[in-house]
C-alpha positions, 0 to 999 in steps of 0.5 A: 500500500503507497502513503503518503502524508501531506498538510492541509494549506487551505485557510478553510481547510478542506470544505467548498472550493478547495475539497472541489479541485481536490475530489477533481484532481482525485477522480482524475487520477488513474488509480483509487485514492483515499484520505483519512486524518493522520492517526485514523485507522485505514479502515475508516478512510474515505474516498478521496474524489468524493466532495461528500467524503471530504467536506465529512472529513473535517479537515482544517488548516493544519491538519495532517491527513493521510493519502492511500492507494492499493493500486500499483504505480500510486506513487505518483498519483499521491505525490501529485495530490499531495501537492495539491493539499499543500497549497493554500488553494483559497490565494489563487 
């Protein structure tokens, strides 16, 4: 299974606007990804291309969350979300 942790930038976390590109950017990638907050057991982690899934999540400015896939070649695929995460999508 790929990890890979990555820090919410957005200053409203992950709900509206910034939860909309990511779920976007999720279900365009070519392997499932989910997404659960750092410390939460796999089991529980949501679907990542789901708005529903992340506006549940509660993710907030700050929050570690955890990125998964069991698909091969998801390394790059949680990089590039990662990335994603990591920028204050709520200044551009």
């Amino acid at each position: 299974m790929a990890e890979r942790k990555a820090t919410v930038a957005s200053r409203v976390g992950l709900h509206a606007r910034p939860a909309s590109i990511f779920a976007e950017a999720a279900a365009a990638q070519p392997v499932e990804v989910t997404i659960a907050k750092e410390g939460e057991p796999a089991e529980e982690a949501m679907d990542a291309s789901s708005m529903l899934s992340l506006m549940s999540l509660g993710a907030s400015h700050g929050d570690v969350v955890v990125l998964r896939s069991d698909d091969e070649g998801a390394d790059t695929a949680l990089e590039e979300l990662a990335k994603i995460l990591e920028t204050d999508l709520d200044a551009t």
